[in-house]
N, C-alpha and C positions, 0 to 999 in steps of 0.2 A: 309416589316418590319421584322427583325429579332428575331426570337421568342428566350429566354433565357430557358434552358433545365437544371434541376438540376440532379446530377449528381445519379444512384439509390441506391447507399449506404447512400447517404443524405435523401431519402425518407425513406430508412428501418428501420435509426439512428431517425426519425421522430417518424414515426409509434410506434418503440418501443417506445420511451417517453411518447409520448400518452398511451400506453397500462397503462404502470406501474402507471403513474400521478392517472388512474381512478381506479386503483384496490388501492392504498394506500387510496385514497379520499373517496371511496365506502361506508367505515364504520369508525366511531371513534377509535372502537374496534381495525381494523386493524391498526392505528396508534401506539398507544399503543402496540400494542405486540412487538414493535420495544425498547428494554431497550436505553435511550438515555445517554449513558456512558462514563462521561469526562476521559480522560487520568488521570492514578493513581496522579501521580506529580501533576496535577492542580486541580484536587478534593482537594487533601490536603493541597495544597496552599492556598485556597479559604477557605478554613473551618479553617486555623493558624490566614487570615487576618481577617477573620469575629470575630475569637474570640479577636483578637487585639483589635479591635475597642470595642466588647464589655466589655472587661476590661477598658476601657480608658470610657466607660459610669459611671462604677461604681461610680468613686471619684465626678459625678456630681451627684449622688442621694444625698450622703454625702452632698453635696454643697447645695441641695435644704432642707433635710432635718434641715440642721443646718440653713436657712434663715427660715422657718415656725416654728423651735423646741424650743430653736435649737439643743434638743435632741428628738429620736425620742419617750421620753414620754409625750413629751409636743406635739407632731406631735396630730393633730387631723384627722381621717380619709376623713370626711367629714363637713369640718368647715361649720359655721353656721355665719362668723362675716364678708363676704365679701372678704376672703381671697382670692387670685385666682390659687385654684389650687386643687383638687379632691385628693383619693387615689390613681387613675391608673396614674397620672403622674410623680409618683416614679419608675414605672414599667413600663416603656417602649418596646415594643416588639422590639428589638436594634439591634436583631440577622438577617441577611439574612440568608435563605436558599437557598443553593445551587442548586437549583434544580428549574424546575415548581412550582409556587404557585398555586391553582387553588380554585376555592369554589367548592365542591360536595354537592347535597343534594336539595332542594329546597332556591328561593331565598331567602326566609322569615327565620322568626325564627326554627334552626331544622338543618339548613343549615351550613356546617363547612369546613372552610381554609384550606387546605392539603399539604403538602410538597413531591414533587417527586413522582407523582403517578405513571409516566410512569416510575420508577426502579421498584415499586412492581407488576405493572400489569402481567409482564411476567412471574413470578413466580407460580411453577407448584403446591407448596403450601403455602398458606398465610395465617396468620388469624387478625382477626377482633375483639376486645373486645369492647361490649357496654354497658354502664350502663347509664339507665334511658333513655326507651324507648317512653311510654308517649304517647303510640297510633299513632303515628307518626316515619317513617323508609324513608325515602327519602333518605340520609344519606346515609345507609348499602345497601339501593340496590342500588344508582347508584354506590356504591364502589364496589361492587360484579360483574355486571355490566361491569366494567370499568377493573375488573382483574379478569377472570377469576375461576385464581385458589385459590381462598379466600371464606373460610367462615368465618362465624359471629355467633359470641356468644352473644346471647342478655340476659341483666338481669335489672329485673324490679319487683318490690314487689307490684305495685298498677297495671299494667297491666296483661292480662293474655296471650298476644302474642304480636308480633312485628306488625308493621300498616299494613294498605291497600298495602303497596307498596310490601310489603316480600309475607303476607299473600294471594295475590289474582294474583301472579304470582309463576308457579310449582315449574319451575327452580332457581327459587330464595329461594323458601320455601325448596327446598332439601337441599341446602346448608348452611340452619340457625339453628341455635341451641337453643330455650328461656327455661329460667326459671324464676320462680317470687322469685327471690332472691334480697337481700339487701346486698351493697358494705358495710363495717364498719372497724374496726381498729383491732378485734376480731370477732372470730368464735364462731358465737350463734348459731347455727342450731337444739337445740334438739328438740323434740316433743310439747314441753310447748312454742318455742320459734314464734313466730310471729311478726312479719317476721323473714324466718331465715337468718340469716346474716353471711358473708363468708369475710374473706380478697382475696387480689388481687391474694396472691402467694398461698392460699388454692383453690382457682378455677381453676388456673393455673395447680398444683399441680393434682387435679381431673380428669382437661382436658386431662394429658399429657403433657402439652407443656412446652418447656422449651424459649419461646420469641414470642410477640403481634409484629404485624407488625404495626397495628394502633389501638390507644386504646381509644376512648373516655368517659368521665365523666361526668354526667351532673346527680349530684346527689343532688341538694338544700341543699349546706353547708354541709354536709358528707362528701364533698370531701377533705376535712383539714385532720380530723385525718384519712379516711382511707389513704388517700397518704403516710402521716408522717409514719405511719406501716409501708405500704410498703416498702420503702425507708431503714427506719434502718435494716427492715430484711436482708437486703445484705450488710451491714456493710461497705458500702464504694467498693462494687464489681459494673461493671455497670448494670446498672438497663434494663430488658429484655425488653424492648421494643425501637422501633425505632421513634416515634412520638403522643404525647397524643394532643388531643383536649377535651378541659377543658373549662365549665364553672361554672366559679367563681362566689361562693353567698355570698357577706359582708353586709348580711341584720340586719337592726339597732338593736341596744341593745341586741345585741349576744354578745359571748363570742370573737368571730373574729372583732368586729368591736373597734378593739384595735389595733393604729396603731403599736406599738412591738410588737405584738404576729404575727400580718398577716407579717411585714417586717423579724418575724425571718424563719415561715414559707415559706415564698418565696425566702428567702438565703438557706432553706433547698433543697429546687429544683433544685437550679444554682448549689451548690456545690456536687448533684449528676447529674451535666451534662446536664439539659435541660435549652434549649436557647429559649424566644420566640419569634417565627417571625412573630404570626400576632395577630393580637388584634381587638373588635368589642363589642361595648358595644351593649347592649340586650336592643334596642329601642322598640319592641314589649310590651316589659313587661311595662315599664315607659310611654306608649302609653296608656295602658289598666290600670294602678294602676294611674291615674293624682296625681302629685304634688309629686311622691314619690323618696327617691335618685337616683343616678345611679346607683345602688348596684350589678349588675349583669353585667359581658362581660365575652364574650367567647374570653379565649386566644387558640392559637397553639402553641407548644412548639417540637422543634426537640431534640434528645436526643444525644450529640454530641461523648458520650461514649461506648464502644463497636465495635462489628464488624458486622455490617448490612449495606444496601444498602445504605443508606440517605450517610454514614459516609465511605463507601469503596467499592471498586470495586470489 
């Protein structure tokens, strides 16, 4: 019987594949440090047709608006008459992003949608803005984690450090930063003040830095006016950072749970550049509060303005 012999350039052309397959596979980490970078022409092609479509969304808010309004003062945020239709489905997260979507964090409540990690991982320096840590960091260190060269700024007025997951790992704890600060619209911080309260671009301003690579929010209804600050202070410049993860509180008989004032607010967002691409109402909370609205979902919002990774090569 005649034995078939492969040829030994095919076994070494072998061998090598194998090698490389197990050291890519080895670690996550090692995947990531691989930036995975669309040609400039189709990054930007891809982010003209994305916004295409999400122009061509708008006239149908419009549309829904004027069948429940049919202005949006007669819009009720949360009808009580059997209407079918909530607040978030004016806001739809419309946008794709170009890139990996991924969840970082834990599965549950805490846990946040990401946009293109693997552009930021390889970066030799990143940073990380958190507000409203809440004894819980899942979140910030698998993002640390996952990019090396990223620290985190944590700020929180009811906690007095970041969770178990920062605080009881070295490497992680060297690279974070906490304070018991409070996000607001102005800068309270004197002696008498309790909590002291910073804007985004006065913390920023403190740190140094001039752009957050990822910024999360998660401040129980603060997040309105201090964003709104934020936002005007650059007058129409784009806004430093490259993607927020935000969750939104329209808890009842506030001042937000007006549907014109949240729909002006959230045209204030789009017309400074952020698009959302992913949305996730906060079933933990309506789990544990029975009977009560859906008043709370974490959006992700990419920020389509400026020159950073999500948006250029």
């Amino acid at each position: 019987m005649a034995l078939y012999v492969r040829h030994p350039r095919f076994t070494v052309a072998l061998l090598v594949l194998v090698f490389i397959s197990l050291v890519m596979y080895a670690s996550d980490s090692s995947l990531r440090s691989v930036a995975l970078y669309k040609p400039r022409g189709a990054l930007a092609e891809t982010l003209a047709l994305e916004e295409m479509y999400y122009n061509e969304m708008l006239p149908r808010r419009q549309e829904l608006i004027k069948k429940w309004g049919p202005t949006p003062e007669r819009v009720e945020s949360f009808p009580l008459h059997s209407e079918y239709y909530t607040l978030w489905d004016f806001f739809l997260p419309s946008f794709r992003c170009p890139h990996r979507v991924e969840r970082v964090g834990i599965m549950g409540d805490g846990g946040k949608w990401v946009c293109g990690l693997e552009r930021i991982a390889p970066k030799r320096r990143c940073r990380i803005y958190s507000f409203g840590v809440n004894g819980e960091s899942s979140f910030e260190a698998d993002l640390m984690k996952a990019a090396p060269g990223c620290q985190v700024y944590g700020y929180d007025f009811s906690v007095s450090s970041f969770g178990p997951e920062i605080e009881e790992d070295t490497i992680l704890k060297s690279r974070s930063h906490f304070f018991p600060y409070a996000l607001g619209h102005e800068d309270k911080h004197t002696v008498a003040d309790d909590p002291k309260t910073f804007t985004l671009r006065t913390l920023m301003e403190r740190n140094g830095h001039d752009f957050i690579d990822i910024l999360k929010v998660d401040i129980e209804g603060n997040e309105f006016d201090s964003l709104s600050a934020f936002i005007d202070s650059f007058h129409g410049e784009p806004l430093p950072f490259g993607q927020l993860q935000l969750e939104i509180h329209v808890y009842q008989n506030t001042a937000w749970d007006n549907f014109p004032k949240f729909l002006g607010w959230w045209e204030k967002l789009e017309a400074a550049g952020l698009r959302p691409f992913f949305s996730e109402p906060n079933l933990v909370y309506m789990n544990i509060v029975r009977g009560t609205r859906p008043d709370l979902v974490e959006y992700s919002f990419i920020n389509i303005r400026g020159d950073h990774e999500l948006v250029s090569n």
